[in-house]
C-alpha angles and dihedrals in degrees: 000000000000110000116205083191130069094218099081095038086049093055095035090064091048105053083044084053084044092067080209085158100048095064093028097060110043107222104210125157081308099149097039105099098354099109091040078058097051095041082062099062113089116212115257098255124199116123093019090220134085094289089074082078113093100168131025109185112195111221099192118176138176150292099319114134116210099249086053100051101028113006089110095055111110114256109018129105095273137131101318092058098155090214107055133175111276113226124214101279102033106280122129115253088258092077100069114194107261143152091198082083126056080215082063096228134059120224130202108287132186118257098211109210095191089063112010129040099258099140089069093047106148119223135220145258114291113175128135098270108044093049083060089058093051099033087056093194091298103326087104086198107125104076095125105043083110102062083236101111095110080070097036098044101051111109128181128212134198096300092061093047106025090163098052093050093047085051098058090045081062109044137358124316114191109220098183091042095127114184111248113265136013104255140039134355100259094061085048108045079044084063093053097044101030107026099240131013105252089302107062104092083318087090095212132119110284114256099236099173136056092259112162088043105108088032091062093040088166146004087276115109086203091063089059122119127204115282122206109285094233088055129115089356097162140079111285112212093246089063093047083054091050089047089052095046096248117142108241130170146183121218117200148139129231082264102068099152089235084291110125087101084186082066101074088051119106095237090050090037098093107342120167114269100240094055126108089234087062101040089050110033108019102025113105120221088242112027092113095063124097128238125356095349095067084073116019107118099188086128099248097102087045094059089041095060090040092051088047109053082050094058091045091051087238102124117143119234090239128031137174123204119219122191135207107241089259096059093040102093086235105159106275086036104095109242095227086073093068097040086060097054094041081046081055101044091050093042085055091067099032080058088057093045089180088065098043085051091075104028141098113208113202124208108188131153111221088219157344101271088208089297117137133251126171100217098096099227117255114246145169126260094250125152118337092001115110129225132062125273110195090206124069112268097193115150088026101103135081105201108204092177089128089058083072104180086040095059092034090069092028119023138267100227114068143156111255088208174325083156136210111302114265135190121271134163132176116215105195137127082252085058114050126125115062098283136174115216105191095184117129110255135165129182081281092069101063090062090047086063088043081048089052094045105044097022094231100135124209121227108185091069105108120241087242093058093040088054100048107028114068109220092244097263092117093063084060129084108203103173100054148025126229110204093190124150124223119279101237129023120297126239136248130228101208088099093056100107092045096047084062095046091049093053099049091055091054136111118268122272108263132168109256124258098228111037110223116186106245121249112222111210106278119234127085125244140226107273133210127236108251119192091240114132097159125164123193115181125181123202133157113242128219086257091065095242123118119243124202115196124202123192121178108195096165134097099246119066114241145210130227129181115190108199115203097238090201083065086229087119151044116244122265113229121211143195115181102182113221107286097028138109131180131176118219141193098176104142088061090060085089100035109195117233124298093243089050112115096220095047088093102056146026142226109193123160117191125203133201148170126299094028088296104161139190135185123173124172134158146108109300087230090058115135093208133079126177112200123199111207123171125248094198085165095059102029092254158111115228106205108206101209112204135197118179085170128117088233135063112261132208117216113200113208127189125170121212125270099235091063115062123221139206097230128032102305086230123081140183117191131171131202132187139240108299101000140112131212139198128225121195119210103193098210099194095108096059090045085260091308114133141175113177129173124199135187142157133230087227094072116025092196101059122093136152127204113201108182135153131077137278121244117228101178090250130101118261151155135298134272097291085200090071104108142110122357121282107211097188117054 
């Protein structure tokens, strides 16, 4: 959460100084065996479908951006993404732009907890504004304006946050999961509990800021000051389920970091006592108790109440957890904290294995908290953002047309979101097994999978997040369970205590010396079947302009960006709804100057989800066009090589290494005057993952670059190109 005051950051280092968890929440010899525990329960089957879930309860943590968390686990889309951003001037996306290196750029490091303090990294500033600085209309090359990159920058592995690892070896981790808008806690936990933040079909001015926090200082509805009497004026999510007659709950402390979002709401603001609205949504799990315990948040009593409403069999439909600041996972508060509560209030279900049976548990992080990751986040063409998007974007725009210096030098008009990518796993009996889900998802669409289970819909999602962010069922698997182990030892917790101290007597995070490209686990993952069946194709037209053209034949929407590789442009950002194609031209609306040496040509590259990938270059008078079309049905791309010139040409195909072919991964083809050839490329080897670069000994300038997987409608592995870090784009 960013704080624009200094009293919650203030008490947020003091309670983390304090070490209230370590002697709350005994550590024990807690992870060891726990998620053996939890692979042996079989789901409770009886519809095979969605309907088998009777409880979700939504986890959702603080400020820890994916790359930082995860960006290290073999198989997801980390930090060895073979496909990286390019920056303006040719670098990868790693090498932010810095001073505070003589390399002049600072890449991820690794924030060692065993000898530096990198648990209490702090983070940087996230607000709205300042993500759209960084963000550059889709350039993502000012992370480091602020001179705050040795923060940023700082990454763990599996030795920092050996639970966690172990966690997503076990179940599914969601590597294109993004928080919900590009700025502060409040906007983003208002997405997950409300469905938008004032935009969405509201039709108000997105709330950008936390505003509400120091008004609601605790879970005590006595310590809440007024609010302005235009705020929070719309249907939160918890009242839509009452209404419904769905039990819902939410389980916090005294201390709630500010991060009950329903509390901010008028009907929660005040609401009696002996309502519903209070038991569920204001009540805290110890405000009965007398002396220090009514309000002591050291996440003991938390996990308590939770353990013992399962036992009781008393566990709600729907609950949302809701952490002390210390436990949070907020920069200065050690992450193993929080890996130890979560550890307990999984541990409280896995111990009722009748309950777990039929649960889905959901770790989220509501955003960023300033920390890097490398995955540009997708957004609408809204405002002064360039491209076509074939479905309504209304409530998607933050006009800052009243800071007036501010949007002369940036812009009034901006997204308010997708946001940065942030960490998220889901521990069930339908997700076992170590899987990747590379769907695109946001907070919204938690409460899209509470829409398909209890049938309680939420208006107030706007059409553009509804057509581009799946509602989290793909990551499922309904019909079957999968009792496999993890595939490497587990860890213990007997050492938890020990891991914080140690930290905390380390050295101070510091950018190395000498940058070393960072080297993610090697090894793919099982991967999980996504609804995408996309199809981009490039040509010249007589007119001498180049067309790209997106269909979208699937049944998910989906977002493009296309980058100007010759930096003379900003990107274009696209949405093409299922269903849906367009053709655009866009790059030749503001046509460069005749003696200019690039007006004759173009270098576009195109990403999408899923680590599809485009790259098209070339003279806009070439005779000679390579097209790339999938062959789902054979587990295959078919390449139509075309030549509309008067002489022979010879293409030159090469697959890249990473992905192993069953045929030499190098190809000449020639095709005569006036034909065209096609060229079949059988993907079963690389698990349908493909990157293949062509080019012709007639023009020496075209290439194309056709990269990304086809989707067969089965479940897989992960991207085998993920390796180590590619430093130039």
């Amino acid at each position: 959460m960013s704080r624009s005051g200094g009293n919650r950051r203030d008490f947020l280092k003091a309670t983390a100084q304090a070490g209230s968890v370590a002697g709350a929440l005994s550590a024990g010899g807690l992870w060891s065996g726990l998620i053996d525990r939890a692979l042996a329960i079989a789901p409770a089957g009886h519809t095979g479908s969605i309907m088998d879930v009777e409880h979700v309860v939504i986890h959702m943590q603080e400020n820890r951006s994916f790359d930082h968390y995860l960006g290290m686990l073999n198989g997801v889309r980390g930090l060895g993404d073979p496909r990286p951003l390019r920056l303006p001037g040719g670098r990868a996306v790693w090498a932010q732009p810095s001073d505070q290196h003589p390399d002049g750029h600072v890449l991820p490091y690794h924030g060692d907890s065993h000898t530096t303090r990198s648990f209490t990294v702090d983070g940087a500033d996230q607000s709205h504004r300042e993500n759209m600085h960084i963000f550059h209309q889709g350039r993502y090359d000012r992370w480091g304006h602020t001179g705050e990159l040795h923060n940023r920058m700082l990454h763990y592995t599996a030795g920092d946050l050996p639970f966690y690892y172990a966690l997503a070896d076990a179940f599914t981790v969601c590597d294109a999961y993004h928080c919900s808008t590009m700025t502060q806690t409040y906007p983003n936990r208002l997405h997950l509990f409300t469905g938008c933040n004032g935009g969405g079909t509201v039709g108000g001015d997105p709330e950008m800021s936390n505003y509400g926090e120091d008004e609601t200082p605790s879970a005590d509805m006595a310590t809440d000051q007024p609010l302005r009497a235009d705020a929070y004026r719309w249907t939160t999510y918890a009242e839509r389920l009452q209404q419904a007659g769905i039990a819902w709950k939410v389980y916090q402390e005294y201390d709630n970091f500010g991060d009950n979002l329903l509390s901010v709401f008028p009907p929660f603001r005040p609401c009696p006592p002996d309502s519903d609205l209070y038991r569920r949504g204001r009540a805290w799990v110890s405000e009965h108790r007398q002396g220090p315990d009514r309000t002591r948040s050291d996440g003991e009593q938390l996990v308590a109440a939770f353990r013992a409403d399962v036992a009781a069999g008393q566990l709600p439909a729907v609950s949302w957890i809701v952490t002390a600041a210390d436990l949070s996972e907020h920069p200065k508060a050690e992450p193993s904290k929080g890996e130890h509560v979560t550890a307990k209030l999984i541990e409280a279900l896995i111990d009722h294995p009748d309950v777990f049976a039929r649960t889905v548990f959901i770790l989220n992080y509501d955003e960023a908290g300033g920390f890097f990751d490398h995955m540009p986040p997708p957004v609408p063409p809204v405002g002064d953002y360039r491209g076509h998007s074939t479905v309504p974007l209304d409530g998607e725009m933050k006009d800052w047309s009243a800071e007036s210096a501010w949007a002369a030098e940036h812009g009034a008009r901006h997204p308010i979101g997708l946001g940065i990518r942030t960490p998220t796993m889901l521990v069930s009996p339908w997700s076992r097994g170590g899987f990747v889900c590379s769907e695109l998802f946001d907070h919204t669409s938690v409460l899209r999978f509470l829409e398909r289970r209890f049938g309680v819909r939420e208006p107030n999602i706007s059409a553009w997040r509804r057509a581009v962010c799946g509602d989290l069922t793909s990551a499922f698997d309904f019909t079957r369970a999968d009792p496999s182990r993890p595939a490497r030892a587990l860890p213990d917790t007997a050492d938890f205590r020990d891991r914080v101290a140690r930290s905390a007597a380390g050295t101070a995070n510091a950018i190395p010396a000498r940058q070393e490209p960072a080297a993610q686990m090697p090894g793919q993952r099982p991967h999980r079947p996504l609804p995408y069946r996309l199809a981009v194709t490039g040509e010249v037209t007589p007119a001498r302009r180049f067309r790209l053209t997106l269909a979208n034949t699937g049944t998910k929407g989906a977002a493009f960006t296309v980058h100007d590789n010759t930096d003379r442009q900003e990107p274009w950002h696209y949405t093409i709804g299922a269903g849906d194609r367009f053709a655009s031209e866009q790059w030749h609306d503001a046509p460069l100057p005749a003696a200019d040496a690039t007006a004759d040509a173009y270098d576009l590259t195109l990403r999408g989800p899923n680590g599809l990938w485009r790259r098209f270059a070339g003279p806009l008078g070439a005779h000679v066009e390579a097209l790339c079309i999938d062959r789902p049905e054979m587990d295959a791309v078919e390449l139509v090589l075309v030549n509309r010139g008067a002489a022979p040409v010879t293409f030159a195909i090469a697959l890249d290494l990473a992905y192993r072919a069953q045929t030499a991964p190098i190809r000449s083809v020639s095709v005569a005057p006036g034909k065209r050839v096609s060229d079949l490329w059988r993907l079963s080897p690389s698990d349908n993952w493909y990157d293949l670069t062509v080019r012709t000994d007639s023009e020496p300038a075209f290439l194309r670059r056709f990269a990304g997987k086809v989707e067969n409608g089965r479940a897989g592995r992960t991207d085998p190109g993920i390796g180590p870090m590619r430093i130039e784009a």
